[in-house]
C-alpha positions as CSV (number, residue, x, y, z in Angstrom):
1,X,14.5,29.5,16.0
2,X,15.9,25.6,16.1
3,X,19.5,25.4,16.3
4,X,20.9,24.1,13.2
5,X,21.6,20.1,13.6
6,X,25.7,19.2,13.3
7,X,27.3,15.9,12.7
8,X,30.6,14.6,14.4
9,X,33.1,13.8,11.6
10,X,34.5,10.9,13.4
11,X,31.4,9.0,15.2
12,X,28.6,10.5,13.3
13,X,26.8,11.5,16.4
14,X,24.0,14.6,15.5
15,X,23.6,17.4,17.6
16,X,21.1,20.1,17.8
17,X,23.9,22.3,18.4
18,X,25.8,25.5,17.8
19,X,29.2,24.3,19.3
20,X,31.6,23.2,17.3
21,X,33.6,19.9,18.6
22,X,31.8,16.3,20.0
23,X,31.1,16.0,23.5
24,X,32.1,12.4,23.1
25,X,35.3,12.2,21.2
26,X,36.1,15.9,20.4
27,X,36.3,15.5,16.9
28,X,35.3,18.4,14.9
29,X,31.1,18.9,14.1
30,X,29.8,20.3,11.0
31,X,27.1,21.0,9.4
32,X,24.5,18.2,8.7
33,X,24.2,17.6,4.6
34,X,20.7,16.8,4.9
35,X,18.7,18.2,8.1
36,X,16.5,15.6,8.9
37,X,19.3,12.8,8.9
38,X,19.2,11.7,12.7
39,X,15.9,13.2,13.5
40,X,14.1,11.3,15.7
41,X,10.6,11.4,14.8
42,X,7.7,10.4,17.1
43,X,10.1,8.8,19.6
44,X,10.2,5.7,17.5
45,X,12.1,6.1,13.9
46,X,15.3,7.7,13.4
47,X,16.1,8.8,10.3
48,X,19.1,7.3,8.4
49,X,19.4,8.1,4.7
50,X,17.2,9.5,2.2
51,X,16.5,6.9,-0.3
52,X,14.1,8.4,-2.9
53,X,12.5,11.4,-3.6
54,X,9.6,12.2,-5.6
55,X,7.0,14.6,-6.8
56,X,5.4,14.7,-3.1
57,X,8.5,14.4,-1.4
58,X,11.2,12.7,-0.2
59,X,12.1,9.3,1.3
60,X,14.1,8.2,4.1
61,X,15.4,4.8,5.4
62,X,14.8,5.2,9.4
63,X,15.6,2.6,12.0
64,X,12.7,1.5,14.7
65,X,13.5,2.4,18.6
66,X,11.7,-0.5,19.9
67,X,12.9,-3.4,18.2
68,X,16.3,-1.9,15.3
69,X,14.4,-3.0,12.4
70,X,14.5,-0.9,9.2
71,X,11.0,1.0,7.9
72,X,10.8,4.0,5.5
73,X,9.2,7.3,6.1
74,X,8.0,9.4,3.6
75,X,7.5,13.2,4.0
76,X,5.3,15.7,2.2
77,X,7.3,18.3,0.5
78,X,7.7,21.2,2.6
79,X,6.3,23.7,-0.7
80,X,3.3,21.5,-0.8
81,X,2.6,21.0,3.1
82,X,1.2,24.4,3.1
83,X,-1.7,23.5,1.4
84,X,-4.3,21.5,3.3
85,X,-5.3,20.0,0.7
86,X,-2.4,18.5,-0.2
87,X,-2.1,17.1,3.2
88,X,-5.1,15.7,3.1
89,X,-4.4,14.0,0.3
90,X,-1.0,13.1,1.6
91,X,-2.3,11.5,4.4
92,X,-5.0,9.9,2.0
93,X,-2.7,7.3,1.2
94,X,-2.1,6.0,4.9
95,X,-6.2,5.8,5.7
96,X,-6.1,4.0,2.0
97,X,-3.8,1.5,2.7
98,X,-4.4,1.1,6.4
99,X,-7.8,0.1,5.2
100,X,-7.2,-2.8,2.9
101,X,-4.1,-4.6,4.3
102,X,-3.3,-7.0,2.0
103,X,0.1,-9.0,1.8
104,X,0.6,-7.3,-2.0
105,X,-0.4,-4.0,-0.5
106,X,2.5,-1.7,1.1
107,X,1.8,-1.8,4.7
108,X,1.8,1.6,6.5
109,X,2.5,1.1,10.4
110,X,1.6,5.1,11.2
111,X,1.6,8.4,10.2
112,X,1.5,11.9,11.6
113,X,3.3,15.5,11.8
114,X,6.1,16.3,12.9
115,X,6.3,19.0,15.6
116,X,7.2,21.5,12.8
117,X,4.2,20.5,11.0
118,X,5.4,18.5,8.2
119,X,3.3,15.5,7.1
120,X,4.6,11.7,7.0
121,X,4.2,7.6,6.7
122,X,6.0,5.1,7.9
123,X,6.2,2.5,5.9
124,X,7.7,-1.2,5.6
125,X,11.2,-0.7,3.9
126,X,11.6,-2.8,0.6
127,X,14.3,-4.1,-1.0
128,X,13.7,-4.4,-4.7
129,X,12.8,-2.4,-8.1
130,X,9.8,-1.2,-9.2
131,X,8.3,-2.1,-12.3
132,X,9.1,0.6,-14.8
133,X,12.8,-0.6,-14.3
134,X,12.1,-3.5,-16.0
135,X,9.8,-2.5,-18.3
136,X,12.9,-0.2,-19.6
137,X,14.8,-3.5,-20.3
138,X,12.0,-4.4,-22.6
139,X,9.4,-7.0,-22.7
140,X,9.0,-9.3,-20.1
141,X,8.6,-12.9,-20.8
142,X,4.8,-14.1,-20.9
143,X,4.6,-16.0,-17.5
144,X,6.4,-13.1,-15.7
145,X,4.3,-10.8,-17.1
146,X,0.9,-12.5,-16.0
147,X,2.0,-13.6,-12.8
148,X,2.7,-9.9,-12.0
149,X,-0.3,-8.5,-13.5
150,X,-2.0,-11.2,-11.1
151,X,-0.8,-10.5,-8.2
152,X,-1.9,-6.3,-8.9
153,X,-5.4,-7.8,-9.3
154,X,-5.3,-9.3,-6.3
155,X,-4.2,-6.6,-4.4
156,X,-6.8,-4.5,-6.6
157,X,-9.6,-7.0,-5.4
158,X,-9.4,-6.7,-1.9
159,X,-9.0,-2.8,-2.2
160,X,-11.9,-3.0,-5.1
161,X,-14.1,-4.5,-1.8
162,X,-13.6,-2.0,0.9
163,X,-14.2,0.9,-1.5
164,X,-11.1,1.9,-2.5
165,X,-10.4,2.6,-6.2
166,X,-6.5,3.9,-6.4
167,X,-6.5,5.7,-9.6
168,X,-3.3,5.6,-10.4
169,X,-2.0,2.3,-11.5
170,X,1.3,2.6,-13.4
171,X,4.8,0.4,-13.4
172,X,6.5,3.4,-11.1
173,X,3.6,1.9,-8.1
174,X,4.5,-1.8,-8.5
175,X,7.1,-2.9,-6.9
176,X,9.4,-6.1,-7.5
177,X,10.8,-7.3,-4.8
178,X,13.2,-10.6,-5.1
179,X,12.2,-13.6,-3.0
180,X,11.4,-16.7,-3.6
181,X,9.2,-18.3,-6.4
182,X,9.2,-15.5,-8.4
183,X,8.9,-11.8,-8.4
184,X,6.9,-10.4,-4.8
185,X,4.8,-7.3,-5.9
186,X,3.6,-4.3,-3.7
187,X,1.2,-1.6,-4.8
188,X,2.2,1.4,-3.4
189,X,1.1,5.4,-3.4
190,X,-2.5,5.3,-2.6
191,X,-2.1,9.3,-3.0
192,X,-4.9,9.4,-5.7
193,X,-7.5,7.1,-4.1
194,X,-10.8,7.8,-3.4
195,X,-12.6,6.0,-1.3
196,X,-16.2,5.7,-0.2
197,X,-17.5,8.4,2.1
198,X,-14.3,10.5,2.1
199,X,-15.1,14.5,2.1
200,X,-14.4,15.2,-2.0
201,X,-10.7,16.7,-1.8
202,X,-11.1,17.6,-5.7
203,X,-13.2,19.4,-8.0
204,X,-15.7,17.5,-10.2
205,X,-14.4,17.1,-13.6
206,X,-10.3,17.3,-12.5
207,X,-8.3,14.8,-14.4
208,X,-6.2,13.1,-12.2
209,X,-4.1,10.2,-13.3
210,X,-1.0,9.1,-15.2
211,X,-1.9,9.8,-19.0
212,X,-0.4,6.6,-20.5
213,X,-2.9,4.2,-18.2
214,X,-5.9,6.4,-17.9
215,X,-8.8,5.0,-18.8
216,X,-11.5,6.5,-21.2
217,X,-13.8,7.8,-18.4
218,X,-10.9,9.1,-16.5
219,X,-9.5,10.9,-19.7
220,X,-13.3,13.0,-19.8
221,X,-12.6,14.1,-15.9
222,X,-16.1,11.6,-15.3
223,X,-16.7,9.7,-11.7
224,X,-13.4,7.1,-11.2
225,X,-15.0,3.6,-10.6
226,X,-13.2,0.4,-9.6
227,X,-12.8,-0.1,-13.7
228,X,-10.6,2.2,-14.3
229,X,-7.7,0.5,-12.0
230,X,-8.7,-2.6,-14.1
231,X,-7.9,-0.7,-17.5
232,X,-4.9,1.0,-16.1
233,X,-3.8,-2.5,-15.2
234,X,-4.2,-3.7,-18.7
235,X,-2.1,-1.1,-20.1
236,X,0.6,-1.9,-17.6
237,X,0.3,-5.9,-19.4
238,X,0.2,-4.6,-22.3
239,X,3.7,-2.7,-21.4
240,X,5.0,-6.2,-19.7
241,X,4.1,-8.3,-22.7
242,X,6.0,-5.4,-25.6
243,X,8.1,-2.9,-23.6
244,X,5.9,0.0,-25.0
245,X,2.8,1.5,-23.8
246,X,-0.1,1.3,-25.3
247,X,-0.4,4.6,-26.8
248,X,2.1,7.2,-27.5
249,X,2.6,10.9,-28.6
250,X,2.3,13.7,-26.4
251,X,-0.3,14.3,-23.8
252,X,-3.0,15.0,-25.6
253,X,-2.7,12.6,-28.4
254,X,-2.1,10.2,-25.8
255,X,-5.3,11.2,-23.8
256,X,-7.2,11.1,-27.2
257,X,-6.4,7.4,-28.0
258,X,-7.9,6.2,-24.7
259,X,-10.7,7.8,-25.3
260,X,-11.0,7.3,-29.3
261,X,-8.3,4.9,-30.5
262,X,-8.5,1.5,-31.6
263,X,-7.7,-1.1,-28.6
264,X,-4.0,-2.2,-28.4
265,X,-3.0,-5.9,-29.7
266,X,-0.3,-6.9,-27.9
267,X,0.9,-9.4,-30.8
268,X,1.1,-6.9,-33.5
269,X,4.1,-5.7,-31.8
270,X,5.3,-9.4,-30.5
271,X,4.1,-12.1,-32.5
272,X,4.3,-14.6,-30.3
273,X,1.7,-13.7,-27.7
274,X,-1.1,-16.5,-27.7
275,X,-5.0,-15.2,-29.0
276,X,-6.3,-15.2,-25.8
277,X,-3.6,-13.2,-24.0
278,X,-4.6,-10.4,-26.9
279,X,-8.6,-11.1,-25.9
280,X,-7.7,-10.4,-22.0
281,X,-6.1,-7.1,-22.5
282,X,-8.8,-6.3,-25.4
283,X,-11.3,-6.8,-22.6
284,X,-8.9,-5.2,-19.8
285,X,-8.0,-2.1,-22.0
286,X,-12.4,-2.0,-23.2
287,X,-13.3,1.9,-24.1
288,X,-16.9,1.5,-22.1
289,X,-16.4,0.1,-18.6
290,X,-19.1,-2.5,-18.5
291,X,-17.0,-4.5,-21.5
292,X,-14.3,-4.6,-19.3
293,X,-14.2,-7.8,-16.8
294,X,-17.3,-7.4,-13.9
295,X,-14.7,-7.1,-10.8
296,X,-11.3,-7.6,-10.0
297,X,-12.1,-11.2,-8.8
298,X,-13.7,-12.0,-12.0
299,X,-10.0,-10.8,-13.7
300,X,-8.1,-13.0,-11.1
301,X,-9.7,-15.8,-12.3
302,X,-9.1,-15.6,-15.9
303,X,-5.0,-13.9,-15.0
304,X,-4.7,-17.5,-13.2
305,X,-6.4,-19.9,-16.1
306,X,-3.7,-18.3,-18.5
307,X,-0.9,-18.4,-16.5
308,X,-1.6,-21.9,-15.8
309,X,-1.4,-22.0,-19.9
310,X,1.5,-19.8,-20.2
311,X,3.3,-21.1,-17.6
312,X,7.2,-22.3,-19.2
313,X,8.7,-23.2,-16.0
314,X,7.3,-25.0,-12.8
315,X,6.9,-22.1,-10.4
316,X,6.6,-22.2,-6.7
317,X,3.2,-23.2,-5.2
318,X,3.6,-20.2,-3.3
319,X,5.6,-16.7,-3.6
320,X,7.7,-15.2,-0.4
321,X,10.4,-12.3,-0.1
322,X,13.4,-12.1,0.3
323,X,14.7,-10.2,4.2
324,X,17.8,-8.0,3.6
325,X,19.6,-7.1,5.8
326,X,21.0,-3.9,5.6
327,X,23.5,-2.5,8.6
328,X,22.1,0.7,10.7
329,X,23.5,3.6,10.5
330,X,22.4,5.2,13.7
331,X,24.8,5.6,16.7
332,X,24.2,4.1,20.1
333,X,24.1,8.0,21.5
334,X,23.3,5.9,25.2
335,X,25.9,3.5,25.2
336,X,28.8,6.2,24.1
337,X,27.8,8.5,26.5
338,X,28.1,5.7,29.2
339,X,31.7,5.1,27.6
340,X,32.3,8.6,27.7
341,X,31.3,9.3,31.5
342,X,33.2,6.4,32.6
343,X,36.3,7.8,30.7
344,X,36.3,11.0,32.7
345,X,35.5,9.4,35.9
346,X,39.1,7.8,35.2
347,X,40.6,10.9,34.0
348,X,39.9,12.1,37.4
349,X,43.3,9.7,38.6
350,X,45.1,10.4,35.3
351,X,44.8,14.7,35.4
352,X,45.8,14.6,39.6
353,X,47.8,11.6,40.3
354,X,49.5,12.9,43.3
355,X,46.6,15.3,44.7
356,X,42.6,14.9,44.8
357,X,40.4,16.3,41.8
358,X,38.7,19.3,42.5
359,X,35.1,19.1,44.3
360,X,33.0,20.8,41.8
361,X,35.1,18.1,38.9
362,X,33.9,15.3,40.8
363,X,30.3,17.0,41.2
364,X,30.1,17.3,38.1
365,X,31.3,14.0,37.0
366,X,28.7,12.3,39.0
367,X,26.2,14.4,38.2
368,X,26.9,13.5,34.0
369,X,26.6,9.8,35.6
370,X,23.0,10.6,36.8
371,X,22.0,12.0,34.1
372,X,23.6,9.3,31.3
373,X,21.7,6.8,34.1
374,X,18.4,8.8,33.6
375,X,18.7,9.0,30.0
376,X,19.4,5.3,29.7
377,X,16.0,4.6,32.3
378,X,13.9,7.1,29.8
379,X,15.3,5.0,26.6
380,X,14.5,1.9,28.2
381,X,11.2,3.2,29.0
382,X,10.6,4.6,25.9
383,X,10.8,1.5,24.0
384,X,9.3,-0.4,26.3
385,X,6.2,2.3,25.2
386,X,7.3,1.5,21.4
387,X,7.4,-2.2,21.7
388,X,3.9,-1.8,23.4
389,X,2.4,0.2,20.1
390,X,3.8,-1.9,17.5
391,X,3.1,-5.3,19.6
392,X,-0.7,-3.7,18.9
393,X,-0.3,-2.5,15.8
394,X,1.2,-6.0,14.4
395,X,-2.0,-7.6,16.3
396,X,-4.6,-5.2,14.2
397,X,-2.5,-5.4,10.9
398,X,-2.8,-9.3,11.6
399,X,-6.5,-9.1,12.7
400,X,-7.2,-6.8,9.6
401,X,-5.3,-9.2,7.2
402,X,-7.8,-12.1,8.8
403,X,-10.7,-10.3,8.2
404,X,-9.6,-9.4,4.9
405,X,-8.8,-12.9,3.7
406,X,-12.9,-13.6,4.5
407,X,-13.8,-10.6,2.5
408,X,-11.6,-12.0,-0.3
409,X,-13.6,-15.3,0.1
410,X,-17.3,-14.0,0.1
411,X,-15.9,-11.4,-2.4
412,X,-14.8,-14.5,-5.2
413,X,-18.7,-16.0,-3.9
414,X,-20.2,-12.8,-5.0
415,X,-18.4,-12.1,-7.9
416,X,-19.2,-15.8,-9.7
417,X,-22.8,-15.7,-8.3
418,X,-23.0,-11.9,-10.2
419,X,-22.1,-13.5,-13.0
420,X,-24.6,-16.5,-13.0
421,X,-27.0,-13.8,-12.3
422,X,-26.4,-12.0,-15.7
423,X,-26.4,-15.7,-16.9
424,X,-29.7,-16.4,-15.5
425,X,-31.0,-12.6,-16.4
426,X,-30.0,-13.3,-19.8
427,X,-31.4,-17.0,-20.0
428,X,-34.9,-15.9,-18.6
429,X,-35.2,-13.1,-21.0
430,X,-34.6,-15.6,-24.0
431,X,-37.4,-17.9,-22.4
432,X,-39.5,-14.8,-22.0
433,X,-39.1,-14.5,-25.8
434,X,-40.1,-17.8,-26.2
435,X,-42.8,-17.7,-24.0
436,X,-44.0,-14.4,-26.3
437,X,-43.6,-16.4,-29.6
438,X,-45.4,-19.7,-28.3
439,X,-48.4,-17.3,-27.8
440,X,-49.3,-15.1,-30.4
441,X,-49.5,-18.9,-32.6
442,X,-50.9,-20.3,-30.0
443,X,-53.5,-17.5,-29.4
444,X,-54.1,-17.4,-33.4
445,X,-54.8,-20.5,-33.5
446,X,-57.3,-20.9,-31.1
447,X,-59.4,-17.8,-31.8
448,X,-59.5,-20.0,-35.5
449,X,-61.3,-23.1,-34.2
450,X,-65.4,-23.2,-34.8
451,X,-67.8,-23.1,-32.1
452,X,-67.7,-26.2,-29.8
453,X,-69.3,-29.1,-32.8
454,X,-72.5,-31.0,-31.7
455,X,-71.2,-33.9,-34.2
456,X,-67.9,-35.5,-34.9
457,X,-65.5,-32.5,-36.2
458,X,-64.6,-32.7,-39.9
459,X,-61.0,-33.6,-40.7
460,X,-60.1,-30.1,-40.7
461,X,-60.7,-29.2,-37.4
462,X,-59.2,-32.3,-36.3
463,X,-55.9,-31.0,-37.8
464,X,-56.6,-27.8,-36.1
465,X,-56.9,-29.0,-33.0
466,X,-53.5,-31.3,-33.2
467,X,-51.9,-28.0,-34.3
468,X,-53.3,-26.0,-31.6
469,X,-52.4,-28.6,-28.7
470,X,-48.9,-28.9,-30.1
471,X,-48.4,-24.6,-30.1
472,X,-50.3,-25.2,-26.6
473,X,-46.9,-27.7,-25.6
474,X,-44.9,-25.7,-26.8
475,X,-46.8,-22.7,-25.1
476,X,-46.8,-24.2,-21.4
477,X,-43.0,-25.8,-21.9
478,X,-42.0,-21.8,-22.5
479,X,-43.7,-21.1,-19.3
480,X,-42.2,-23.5,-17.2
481,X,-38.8,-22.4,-18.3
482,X,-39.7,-18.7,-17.4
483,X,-41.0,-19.8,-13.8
484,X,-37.9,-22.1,-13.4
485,X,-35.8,-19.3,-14.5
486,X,-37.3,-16.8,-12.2
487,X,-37.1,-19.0,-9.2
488,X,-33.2,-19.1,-10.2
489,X,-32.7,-15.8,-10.8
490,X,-34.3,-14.8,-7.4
491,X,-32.2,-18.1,-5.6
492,X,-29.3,-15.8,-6.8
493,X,-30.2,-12.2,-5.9
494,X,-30.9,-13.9,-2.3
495,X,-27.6,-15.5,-2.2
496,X,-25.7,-12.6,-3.0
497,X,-28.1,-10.3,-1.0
498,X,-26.7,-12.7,1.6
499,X,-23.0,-12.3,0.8
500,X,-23.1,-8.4,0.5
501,X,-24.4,-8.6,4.0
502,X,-21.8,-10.7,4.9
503,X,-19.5,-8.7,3.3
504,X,-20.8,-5.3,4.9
505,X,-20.3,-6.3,8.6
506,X,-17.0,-7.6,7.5
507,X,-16.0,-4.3,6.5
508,X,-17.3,-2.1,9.7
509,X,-15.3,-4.7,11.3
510,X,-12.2,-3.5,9.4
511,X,-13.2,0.2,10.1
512,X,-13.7,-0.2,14.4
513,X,-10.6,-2.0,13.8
514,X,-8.8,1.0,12.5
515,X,-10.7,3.2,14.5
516,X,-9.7,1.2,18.0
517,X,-6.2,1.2,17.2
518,X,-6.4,4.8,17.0
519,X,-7.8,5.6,20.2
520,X,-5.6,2.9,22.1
521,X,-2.9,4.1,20.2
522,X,-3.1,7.9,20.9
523,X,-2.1,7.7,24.5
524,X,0.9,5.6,24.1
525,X,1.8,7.8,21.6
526,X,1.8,11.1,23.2
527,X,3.7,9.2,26.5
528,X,6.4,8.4,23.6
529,X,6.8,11.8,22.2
530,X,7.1,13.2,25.7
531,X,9.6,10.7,26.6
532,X,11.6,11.4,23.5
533,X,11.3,15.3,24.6
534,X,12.9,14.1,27.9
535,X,15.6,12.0,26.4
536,X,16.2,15.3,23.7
537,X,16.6,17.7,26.7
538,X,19.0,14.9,28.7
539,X,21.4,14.7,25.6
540,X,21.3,19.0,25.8
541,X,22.0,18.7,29.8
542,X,24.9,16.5,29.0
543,X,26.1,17.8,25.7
544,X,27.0,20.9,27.4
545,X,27.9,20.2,31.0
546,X,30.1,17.6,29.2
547,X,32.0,20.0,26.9
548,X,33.3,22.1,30.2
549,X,34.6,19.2,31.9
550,X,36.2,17.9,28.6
551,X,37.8,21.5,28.2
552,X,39.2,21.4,31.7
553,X,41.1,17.8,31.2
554,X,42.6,18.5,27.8
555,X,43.7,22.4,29.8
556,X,46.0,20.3,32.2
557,X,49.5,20.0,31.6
558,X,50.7,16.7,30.5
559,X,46.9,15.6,30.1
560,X,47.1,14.3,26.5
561,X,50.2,12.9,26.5
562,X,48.9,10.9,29.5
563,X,45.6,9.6,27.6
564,X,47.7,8.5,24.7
565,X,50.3,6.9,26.8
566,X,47.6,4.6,28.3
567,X,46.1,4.3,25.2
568,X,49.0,2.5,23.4
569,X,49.4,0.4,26.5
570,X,45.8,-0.6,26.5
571,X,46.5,-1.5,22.9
């Protein structure tokens, strides 16, 4: 059985310990409030503070070996790591967002188990509030509103193109964070997501979701396309632009007015929300998903046309947060056990004055400096390992975030030219129609006409034959239209042919990206682990050969009053 982890009142040190004072200043340890505090996990994060907590789990603020900069680390709750399926879908959310990387996406740098099993993600930390905070204050002004709802589509977009459909788009996974030129948001908790060619974790018909921004489909438990993050998205405007959601009541009412209910109009409850912010979440918040805007890119476009509208303030040309800094709280466990060893190496003088220290005290002394010296070489080499795995993780995140930009390019490309196509589908089936009217006249008309005349026609077939060669215009004008058409129509389906293509090699691109990193990275991270196993069993060496020596100093006579003595004249 693990020892239970302690804490040093006085310099917060963590011990996986039974003892009960600090090797390093003998202050008294206790028990640790919250076990994982101090945990080192993988060799790279150690755990700080537990910022948040959730139905999944919990959330810690951890500080990174390799170069002190602050991430967060969620961990599945221990109730619900028992069930694979829950890991799976834990983990879900790491493959999810490790596959889009997008600058309004939460990046997640790893995950894994830890060696009792329990599932985790380290994240980048944020500083900030997410949305349903503000949404509690009550509507948001128009602008702010739009620019937010924006910058989800974006994010949605580039998911929306390498197959990932979220599912779960609510206030509480939209995060604010302050910067500059406005409000920064990350989508976070890709928990729900499915993506394309994932092993179905769920049974067909389960309603998964957040009832207040499910959309119709979801509601009936049917297949979860990339138009139900667009709905969900337009209830969360629709929340922005009142401070109420769409539909309220309990579950089931709620889950009945998706499906059933009348759409939302935002300026029924504020009356000063322009028509054709009500027409974008009317076609956002659609019952049937083909009403609803063709693709995410297609919504970016019209979220930026009406901002540009909306707009009350000059905003900055572009949006960038704002870096906290917020101090560690994790203690240089290296550099006090140097301080500490080089204290009792001059305790050696102070406890025998007049006489030589005893062999095995010097012994052991030096032997505390070997191993303070090893632990130091192991920490050096262990972030030197770190610094190796995030120098290539940064260079794939950046690589990824390239490759995604293009994909975000030949996405917009696609998305218009799908559009032109319905244009052109619909223009060619009107000419089509004309081309059918033109010839039943046309065809009348000419089945009318007498036989060939040996003389000069009468009047009446003069008039005929004027007729007919004006249907017969009319007739071949109808045609030309309807092979003009066609040629356009097929122009397009080769163009976007084209950009899918484009698009698809983009995206195995992404994958042997994600799938290189993991084989490069597997190595290094093993070599960390073991060193952190080495540097663990060190701090055990010297945590107990420490606490004899420190007993035998503080047994001699006089000892203390010795220490303090030189203390206050060092002071």
């Amino acid at each position: 059985m693990a020892k239970r982890p302690r804490v040093c009142e006085l310099c917060g040190a963590r011990y996986d310990t039974d003892k009960g004072t600090c090797p390093l200043d003998g202050a008294q340890l206790r028990d640790a409030p919250d076990p994982l505090v101090g945990l080192v996990i993988g060799g790279r994060y150690t755990l700080e503070e537990q910022i948040g907590a959730g139905g999944m789990g919990v959330v810690y603020r951890a500080l990174s070996a390799s170069d002190d900069n602050l991430v967060a680390i969620k961990f599945l709750d221990k109730a619900l790591a028992r069930s694979r399926s829950n890991r799976e879908r834990f983990l879900r959310e790491a493959k999810a967002a490790n596959r889009i990387d997008h600058e309004h996406i939460i990046n997640i740098m790893n995950y894994g188990e830890t060696d009792e099993g329990l599932p985790y993600l380290v994240m980048e930390f944020l500083d900030g509030v997410p949305l349903n905070l503000e949404t509690h204050k009550g509507a948001m002004p128009i602008p702010r509103a739009l620019d937010v709802a924006l910058q989800v589509a974006q994010a949605l977009a580039r998911a929306h193109e390498l197959d990932v459909v979220h599912r779960d788009i609510k206030p509480e996974n939209i995060f604010l964070l302050s910067g500059v030129g406005g409000d920064f948001v990350k989508v976070l908790d890709f928990g729900l997501a499915s993506m394309k060619g994932e092993l179905k974790l769920t049974l067909t018909g389960a309603v998964f979701g957040t009832p207040e921004y499910m959309a119709p489909e979801q509601c009936r438990g049917e297949r979860a396309t990339a138009s139900v993050d667009l709905y969900a998205l337009g209830a969360v405007l629709y929340e922005m632009l009142t401070g109420t959601i769409p539909y309220g009541g309990n579950i089931a009412r709620m889950l009945e007015q998706h499906v059933r209910g009348p759409v939302p109009v935002p300026s029924s409850v504020r009356a000063e929300i322009p028509r054709d912010v009500d027409d974008l979440v009317a076609r956002m918040m659609a019952k049937a998903p083909g009403d609803r805007h063709r693709d995410a890119h297609h919504l970016v476009e019209e979220l930026t046309r009406l901002l540009g509208k909306a707009a009350e303030r000059e905003r900055a040309p572009t949006r960038q947060p704002t870096v906290t800094h917020i101090s560690s709280k994790t203690v240089d466990i290296e550099g006090a056990w140097t301080n500490r060893v080089e204290e009792f190496a001059d305790w050696l003088t102070v406890a025998h004055p007049d006489s030589v220290a005893p062999p095995w005290l010097i012994a052991e002394v030096d032997l505390l400096r070997t191993l303070v010296d090893e632990m130091a070489r192991v920490r050096k080499e262990l972030r030197s390992a770190n610094g190796k795995l995030e120098d290539r993780e940064r260079e794939n995140r950046e690589l990824r975030l390239r490759i995604g930009k293009a994909i975000d390019e030949l996405g917009r490309d696609e998305s218009r030219i799908a559009r032109e196509m319905d244009d052109s589908r619909t223009r060619l089936e009107a000419a089509r129609e004309r081309l059918e009217d033109a010839s039943a006249p046309l065809r009348t008309q000419w089945q009318s006409l007498p036989p060939a005349p040996v003389d000069l026609p009468a009047p009446l077939e003069v008039e005929k034959v004027r007729d007919l060669g004006h249907l017969a215009a009319m007739w071949l004008e109808a045609q030309r239209a309807v092979a003009e058409l066609a040629r356009e129509a097929d122009a397009r389906v080769r163009e976007r042919d084209d950009l899918r293509y484009q698009i698809s090699q983009l995206k195995q691109r992404v994958e042997s990206v994600g799938v290189g990193a993991e084989v490069d990275g597997a190595s290094t991270q093993e070599l960390a682990a073991n060193l952190e196993g080495r540097r663990r069993a060190l701090l055990e060496d010297l945590t107990t050969r420490s606490e004899g020596v420190y007993r035998y100093f503080m047994s001699v006579p006089g000892f203390r009053e010795s220490i303090r003595n030189l203390k206050r004249v060092a002071t």
